[in-house]
N, C-alpha and C positions, 0 to 999 in steps of 0.2 A: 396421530399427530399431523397436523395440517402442516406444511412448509413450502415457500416461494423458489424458485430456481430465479438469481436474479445475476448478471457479470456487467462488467463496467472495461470495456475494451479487451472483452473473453478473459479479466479476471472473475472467474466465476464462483460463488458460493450458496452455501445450502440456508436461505433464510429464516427464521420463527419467531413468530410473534408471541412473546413470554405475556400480553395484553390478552392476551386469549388461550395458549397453550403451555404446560409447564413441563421441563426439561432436567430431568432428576442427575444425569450424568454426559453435562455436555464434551467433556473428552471421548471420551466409548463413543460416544452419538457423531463429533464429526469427523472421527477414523470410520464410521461404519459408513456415514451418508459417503460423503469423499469420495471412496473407492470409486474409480471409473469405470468396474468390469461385475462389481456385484453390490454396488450403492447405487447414491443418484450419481456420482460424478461432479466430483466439486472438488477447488483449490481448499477449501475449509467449509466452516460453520460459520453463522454471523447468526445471534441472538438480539432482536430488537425488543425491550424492555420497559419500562415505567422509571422514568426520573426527575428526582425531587427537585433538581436544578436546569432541568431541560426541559426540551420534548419529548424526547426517549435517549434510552440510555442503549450504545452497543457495545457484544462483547464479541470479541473475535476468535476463532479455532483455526489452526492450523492444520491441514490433512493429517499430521499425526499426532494431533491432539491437544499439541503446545497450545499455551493461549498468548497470543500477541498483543501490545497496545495499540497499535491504529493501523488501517488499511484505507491508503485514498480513494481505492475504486469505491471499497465496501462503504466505506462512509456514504459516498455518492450517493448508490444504492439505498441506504437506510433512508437517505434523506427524500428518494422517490417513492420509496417502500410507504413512509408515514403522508407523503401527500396526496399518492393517489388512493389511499387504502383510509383515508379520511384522519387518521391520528391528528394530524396536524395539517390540513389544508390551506396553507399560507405560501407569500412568494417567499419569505425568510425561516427558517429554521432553523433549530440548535439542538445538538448530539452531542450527549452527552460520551468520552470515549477514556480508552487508556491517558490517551494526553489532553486529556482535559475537552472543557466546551467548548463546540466547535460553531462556529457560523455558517452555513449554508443557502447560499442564491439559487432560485429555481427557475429555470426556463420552463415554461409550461404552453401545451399544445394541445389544443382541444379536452382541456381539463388533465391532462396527463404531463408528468415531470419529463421532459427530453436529454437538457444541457444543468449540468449542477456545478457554479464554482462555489471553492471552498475556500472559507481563509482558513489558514491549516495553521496556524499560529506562527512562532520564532522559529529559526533553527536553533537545535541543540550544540552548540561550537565545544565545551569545554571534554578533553577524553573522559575523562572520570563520570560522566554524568552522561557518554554516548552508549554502551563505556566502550572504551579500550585502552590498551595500556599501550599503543603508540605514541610517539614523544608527539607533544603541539597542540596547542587549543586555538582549533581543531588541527589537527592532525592534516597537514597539506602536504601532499607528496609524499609522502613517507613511505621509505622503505621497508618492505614485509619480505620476507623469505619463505617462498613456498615451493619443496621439493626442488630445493638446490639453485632456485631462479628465483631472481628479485623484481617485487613489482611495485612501482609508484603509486600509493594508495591513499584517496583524501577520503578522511571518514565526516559522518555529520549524523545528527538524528533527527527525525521527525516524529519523536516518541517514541521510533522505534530505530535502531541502529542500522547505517547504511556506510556498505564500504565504495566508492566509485575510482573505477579502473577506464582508462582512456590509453584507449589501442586503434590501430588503422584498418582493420577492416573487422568489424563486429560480426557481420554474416559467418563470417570462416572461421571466427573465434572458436578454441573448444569449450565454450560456456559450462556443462555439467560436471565438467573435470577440473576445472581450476574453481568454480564454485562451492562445488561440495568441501572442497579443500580451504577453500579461505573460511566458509562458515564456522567450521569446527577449529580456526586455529585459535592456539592459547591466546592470541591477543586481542577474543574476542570474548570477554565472558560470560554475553548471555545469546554466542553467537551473531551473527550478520547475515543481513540482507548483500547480495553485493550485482552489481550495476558495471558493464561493460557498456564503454560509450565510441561512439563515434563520430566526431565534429565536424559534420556537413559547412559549416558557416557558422559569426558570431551568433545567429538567432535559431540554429539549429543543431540537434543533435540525431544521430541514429541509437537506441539502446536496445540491451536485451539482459534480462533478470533471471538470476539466481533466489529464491526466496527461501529465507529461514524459515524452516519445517514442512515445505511443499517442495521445492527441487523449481525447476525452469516452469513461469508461467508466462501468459502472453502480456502483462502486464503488472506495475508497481506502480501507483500512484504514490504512496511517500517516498518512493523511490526515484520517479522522475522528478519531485521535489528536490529532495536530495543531490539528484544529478545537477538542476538549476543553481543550488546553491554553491556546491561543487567549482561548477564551471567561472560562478564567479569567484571565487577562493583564489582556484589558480589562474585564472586571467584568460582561459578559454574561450568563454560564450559570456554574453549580455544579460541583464537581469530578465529581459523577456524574453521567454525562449520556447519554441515548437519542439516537442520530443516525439519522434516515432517511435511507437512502441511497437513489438509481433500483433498487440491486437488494433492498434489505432494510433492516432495522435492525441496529445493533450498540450493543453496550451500552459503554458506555465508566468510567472513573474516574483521576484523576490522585491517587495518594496525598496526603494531607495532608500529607505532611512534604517536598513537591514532588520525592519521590526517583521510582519509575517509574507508568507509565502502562500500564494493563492494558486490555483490549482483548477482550471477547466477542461471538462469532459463529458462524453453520455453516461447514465445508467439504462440498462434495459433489462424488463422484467421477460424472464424466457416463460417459463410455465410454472404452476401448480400442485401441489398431490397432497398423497396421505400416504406418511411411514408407519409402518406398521411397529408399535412398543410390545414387546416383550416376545 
């Protein structure tokens, strides 16, 4: 089976093109690719597909198999994947995802996709539908109790559920320990993404990510979304906003009229192979 090595600010996944190759057991497949020490080494799986209603249709895996509804790098990716691999060689494009069809702008360079903004659609405001069972649509500030300490948590979804924590120095945070912890609490019931921020200025943030079913990666693109939205909720940061991520920057903006959330950044294709089935 042919498959792409592709990451989007060293959010990295194991790509295949279901246009050409068929994938009998995509859970088993990206727990096996994933592994860093005996796979390729990958945050997940991403399945690029045939759709009735798009360009292509993606499906997303999480290093342990979960399947997610949307990944903003991975989308990115998809949407370089089909331009320069010819699916769809246009400057606009549409992916078909968990949350529905998405729109896609291509920056293109010498016939290759560089910069891809995305309109990532609304945010998800109401708990019941991020979900959590924290009080407030959306859930601003809310207090969570985790292991005896309380922490101010605004949640939001961008198809897929994100908790954002704002603390004063992100680098020293202990990220894998209070993450693993907020994913799995009761108040999250199909789990969370969660986002530790740090407010350089109204137009910037520092972050770093917790990911539901892969642990700390160098980036979340629904997630700096999330963060953007976040910040305006609680009166933080400005609807345009620079987010640092461990793997990069992406530039972000929540329309003025609170309808979608646009989302720019690179994709880049690493390398090639062939996994060996069975």
């Amino acid at each position: 089976m042919r498959f792409t090595k592709m990451q989007g600010l060293g959010n990295d996944y194991v790509y295949v093109n279901l246009f050409e190759e068929t994938v009998a057991d995509p859970v088993a497949l990206a727990v096996a690719v994933s592994d860093r020490h005996f796979g390729v080494g990958s945050d997940g799986l991403i399945l690029i597909g045939p759709s009735d209603k798009a360009d292509a249709r993606m499906r997303m895996f999480n290093a342990d198999g979960s399947e997610s509804e949307m990944c903003g790098n991975g989308v990115r990716c998809v949407a370089k994947y089909v331009y320069d691999h010819g699916i769809a060689h246009k400057p606009r494009v549409k992916i078909e995802t968990g949350r529905g069809v998405l729109t896609l702008d291509i920056e293109a360079r010498n016939e290759r996709a560089k910069r891809i903004r995305v309109e990532m659609g609304p945010p998800i405001l109401k708990s019941a539908e991020i979900p959590t069972t924290l009080p407030g649509d959306p859930p601003v500030n809310a207090p969570l109790v985790v292991d005896g300490q309380t922490w101010a948590v605004t949640c939001v979804s961008m198809g897929n559920p994100h908790a954002v924590i704002y603390v004063d120095d992100v680098e020293a945070f202990p990220v894998e320990k209070l993450g693993a912890a907020i994913e799995h609490h009761p108040a999250f019931p199909r789990r969370v993404n969660v986002h530790f921020v740090q407010v350089l200025g109204s137009g910037e943030v520092r972050m770093r990510t917790w990911e539901r079913g892969s642990g700390i990666t160098l980036a979340c693109g629904t997630g700096a979304c999330s963060v953007c939205v976040a910040g305006v909720l609680t009166g933080k940061t400005a609807r345009r906003l620079l987010a640092h991520l461990p793997g990069g920057p992406l530039e972000l903006e929540w329309a003025a009229d609170d309808a979608s959330v646009f989302m720019t950044g690179p994709a880049v294709e690493v390398f090639s192979g062939t996994w060996p089935l069975g």
